[in-house]
N, C-alpha and C positions, 0 to 999 in steps of 0.2 A: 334645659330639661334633663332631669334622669335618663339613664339608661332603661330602656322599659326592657321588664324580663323577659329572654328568651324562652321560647318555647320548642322545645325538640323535636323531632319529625315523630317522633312515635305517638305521639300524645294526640295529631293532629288531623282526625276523621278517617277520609275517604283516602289520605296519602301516606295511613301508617303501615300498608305492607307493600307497597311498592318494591318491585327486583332493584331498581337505582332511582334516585329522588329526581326525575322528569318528567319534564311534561312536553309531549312535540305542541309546538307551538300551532294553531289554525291558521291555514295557510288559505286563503280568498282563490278562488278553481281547485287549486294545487291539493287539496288535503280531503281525498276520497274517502268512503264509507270503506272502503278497504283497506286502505292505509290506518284509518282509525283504529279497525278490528285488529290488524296484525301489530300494532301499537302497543293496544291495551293488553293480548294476548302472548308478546312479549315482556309485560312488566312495568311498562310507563303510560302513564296515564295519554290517551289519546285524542286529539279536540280539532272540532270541526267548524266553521263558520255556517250560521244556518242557513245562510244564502245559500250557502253551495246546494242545499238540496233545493232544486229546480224544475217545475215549479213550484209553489210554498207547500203543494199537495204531499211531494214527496218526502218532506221533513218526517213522516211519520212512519215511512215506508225504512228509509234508513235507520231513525231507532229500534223500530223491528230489527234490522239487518244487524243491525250491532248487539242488541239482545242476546238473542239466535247462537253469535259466536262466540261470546262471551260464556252463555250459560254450557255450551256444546263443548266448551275448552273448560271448562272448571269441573265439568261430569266426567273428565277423563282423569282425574287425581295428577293429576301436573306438578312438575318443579316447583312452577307458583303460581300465584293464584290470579287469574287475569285484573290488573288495573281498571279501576274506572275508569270511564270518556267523560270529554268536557262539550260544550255546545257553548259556542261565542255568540253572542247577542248585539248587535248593532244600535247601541242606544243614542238613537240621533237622528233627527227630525226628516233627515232623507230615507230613511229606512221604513216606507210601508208594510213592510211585512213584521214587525216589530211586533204587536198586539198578537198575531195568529200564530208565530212560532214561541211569545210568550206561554200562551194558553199549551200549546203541544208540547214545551215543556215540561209544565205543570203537570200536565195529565200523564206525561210517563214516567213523571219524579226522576229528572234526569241528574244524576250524584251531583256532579260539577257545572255549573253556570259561570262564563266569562264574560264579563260588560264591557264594550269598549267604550271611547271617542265621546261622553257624557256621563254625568253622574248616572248612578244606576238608578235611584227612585225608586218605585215601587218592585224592581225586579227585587230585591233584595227581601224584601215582605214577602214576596209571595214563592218564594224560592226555598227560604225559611220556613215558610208555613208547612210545605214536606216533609223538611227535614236535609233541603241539600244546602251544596257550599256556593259563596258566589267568592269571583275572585276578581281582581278590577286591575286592566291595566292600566296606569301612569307614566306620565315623561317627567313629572316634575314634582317637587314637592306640595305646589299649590293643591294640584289635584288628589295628591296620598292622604291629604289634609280632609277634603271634602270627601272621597271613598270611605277613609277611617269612619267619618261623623255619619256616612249614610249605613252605616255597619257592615258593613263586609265585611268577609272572614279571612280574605288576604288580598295581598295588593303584589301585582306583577310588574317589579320595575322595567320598565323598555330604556335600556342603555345608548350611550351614543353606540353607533355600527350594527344595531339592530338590524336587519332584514325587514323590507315593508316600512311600513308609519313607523317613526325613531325617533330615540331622543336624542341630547345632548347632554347629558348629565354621566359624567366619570362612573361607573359601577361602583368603587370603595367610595366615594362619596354619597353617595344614592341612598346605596347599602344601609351606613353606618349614621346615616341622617334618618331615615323611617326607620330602624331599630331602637333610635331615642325618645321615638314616639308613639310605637306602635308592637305589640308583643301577639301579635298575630300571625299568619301566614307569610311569608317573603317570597317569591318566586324573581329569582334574575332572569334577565331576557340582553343576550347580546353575544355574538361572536365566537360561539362554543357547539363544537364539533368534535372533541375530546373525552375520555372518559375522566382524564386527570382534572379538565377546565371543570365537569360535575363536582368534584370532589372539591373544589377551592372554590365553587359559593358556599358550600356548606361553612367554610372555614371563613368566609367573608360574614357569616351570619345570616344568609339566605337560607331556606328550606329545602328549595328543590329548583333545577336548570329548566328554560323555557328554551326549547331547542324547534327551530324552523329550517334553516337553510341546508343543513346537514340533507333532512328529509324530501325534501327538492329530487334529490339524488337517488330516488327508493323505485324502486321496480313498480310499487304499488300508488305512485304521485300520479295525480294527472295534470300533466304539462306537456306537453311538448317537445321531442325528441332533443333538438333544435336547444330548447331555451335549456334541457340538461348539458348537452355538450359544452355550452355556454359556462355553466355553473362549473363545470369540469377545468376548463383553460383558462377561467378567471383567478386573480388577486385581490387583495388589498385594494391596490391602484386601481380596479377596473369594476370599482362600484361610486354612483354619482348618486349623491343627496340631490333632490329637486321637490318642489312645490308643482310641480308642471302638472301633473296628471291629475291628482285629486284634489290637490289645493292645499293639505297636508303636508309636511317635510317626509320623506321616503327613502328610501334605498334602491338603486336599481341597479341591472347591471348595463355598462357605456356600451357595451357590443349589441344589444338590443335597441339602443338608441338608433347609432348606426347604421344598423342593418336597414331602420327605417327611413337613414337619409337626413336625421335629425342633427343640427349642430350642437353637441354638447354643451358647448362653451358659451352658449347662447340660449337657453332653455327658456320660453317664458316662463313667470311665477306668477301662479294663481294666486288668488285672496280666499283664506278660508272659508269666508262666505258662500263662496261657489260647492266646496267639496259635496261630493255626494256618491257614498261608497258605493259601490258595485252597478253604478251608474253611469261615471264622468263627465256629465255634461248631457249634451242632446246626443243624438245616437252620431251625427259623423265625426263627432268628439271621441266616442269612445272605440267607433272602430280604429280612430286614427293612432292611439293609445293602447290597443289589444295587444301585440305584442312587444312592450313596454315590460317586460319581464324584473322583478325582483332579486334581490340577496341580499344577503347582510355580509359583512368586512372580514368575517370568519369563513370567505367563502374558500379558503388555498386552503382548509384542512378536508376537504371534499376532493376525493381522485378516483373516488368509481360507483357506477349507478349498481346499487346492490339492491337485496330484499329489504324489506324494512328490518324482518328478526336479525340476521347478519349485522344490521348497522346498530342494530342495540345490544348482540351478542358483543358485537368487539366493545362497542361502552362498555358493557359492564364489565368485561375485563379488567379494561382499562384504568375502568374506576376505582376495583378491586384493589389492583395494582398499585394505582394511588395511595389506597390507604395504608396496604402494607409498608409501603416504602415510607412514609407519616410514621408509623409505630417505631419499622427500624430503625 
């Protein structure tokens, strides 16, 4: 197949004035209405799993919350202009709240919609019918395939060392295989902590960096003291793919195994049949998994729990920097 035409960041909706081409990744606990706002009101677009507002009542109460700060930082004439937020969508048959945080979607025309872990279907109809963007994550080409065909407007590849649900699939391979088929949106997702790493998807032919594990580390995350310090002393070595907790392939980190007494080396593996996000099982399943903590393999470029703005002040630096040094 042809090279399908690229298409530039500027061209491309809700991500053409962004401060630097990101997007923090929705983090499942971890990625607070506050984290969101200081996100967007830094410059990168900021996204939240709808689960996390708890219970489904509050879904609405947070997009108020995000509104509110958004609109209160763009009436002060600012540097720039606060980023859209994204809201992740659970499209997958464990997921009852699916229909009701649809619907509160809809009704506050939320810019950006993320689908995960299923074709999207109807979200993509009715997300359009507003006027927003849906964007879909993928591990593999099968599914870039069926996202394309159900129309979305971009597709998030999840790379191997991902943080959370991961792929396996090389990044320049990823990359440079749905850009031959797709002249849409690109977002990479995988092991960038950097402002320079932002700067070289651009150059791989991505749009914009899917940034999670970094933010882990933010004043404004809600985690766990404990599972930061963790993310802080961690490497490379000291994140385990496993099937064990959701039934899904994942990233976590070993020291949170441990703590629980888990033998790493020995992990059952679930069947994906079983999976069921924000659920895992019956309930002494999931307390026995509660602090089963995440990262992805980019986790040694993380060395101090900062603000959110600070950890996207030095990106954009960074980024800056990058490019310069590309010109020079």
């Amino acid at each position: 197949m042809s090279q399908a035409r690229y298409k530039p960041l500027s061209t491309v909706g809700p991500f053409a004035k962004l401060r630097i081409p990101v997007i923090g990744s929705p983090m499942f606990i971890a990625s607070s209405k506050e984290l969101v706002a200081e996100q967007c009101m830094a410059g990168i677009v900021g996204a939240f799993p709808a689960l996390n507002a708890r219970p489904q009542e509050e879904l609405s109460a947070w997009l108020d919350y995000l509104n509110s700060a958004i609109a209160g930082w763009n009436a002060q004439s600012p540097p720039w202009p606060a980023a859209p937020y994204a809201v992740n969508l659970i499209v997958h048959k464990s997921n009852d709240r699916l229909a009701h945080d649809l619907d509160v979607v809809c009704d506050y025309k939320v810019p950006v919609v993320i689908t995960s872990l299923n074709a999207p279907g109807d979200v993509v109809k009715r997300v359009h019918a507003y006027g927003g963007t849906v964007l879909h994550d993928v591990s593999t080409m099968r599914h870039a395939r069926k996202a394309v065909d159900a129309g979305v407007d971009g597709l998030i590849l999840v790379c191997a060392g991902a943080g959370g649900h991961t792929g396996t699939l090389n990044p320049f391979a990823f990359t440079d295989e749905v850009r031959r088929m797709f002249d849409g949106i690109v977002v990479l997702s995988g092991c960038m902590t950097h402002g320079r790493q932002i700067r070289a998807t651009q150059v791989m032919g991505a749009d914009l960096a899917y940034i999670g594990t970094r933010f882990l580390a933010s004043a404004e995350a809600q985690v766990n003291p404990r599972y930061q310090q963790m993310v802080l002393d961690a490497g490379s070595a000291d994140i385990v793919c496993s099937t064990a907790v959701t039934g899904l392939p994942a990233n976590y980190l070993r020291a949170s195994f441990e703590a629980l007494g888990v033998d790493v080396d020995n992990l059952p593996a679930r069947d994906t049949s079983s999976f069921a996000f924000g659920k895992r099982g019956d309930g002494s399943e999931a307390k026995a998994w509660l602090d089963v903590w995440s990262a992805g393999q980019g986790v040694a470029g993380v060395e101090a729990v900062l603000p959110a703005r600070e950890i996207i002040d030095r990106m954009a630096c960074e980024y800056l920097a990058a490019q310069a040094a590309a010109i020079a």
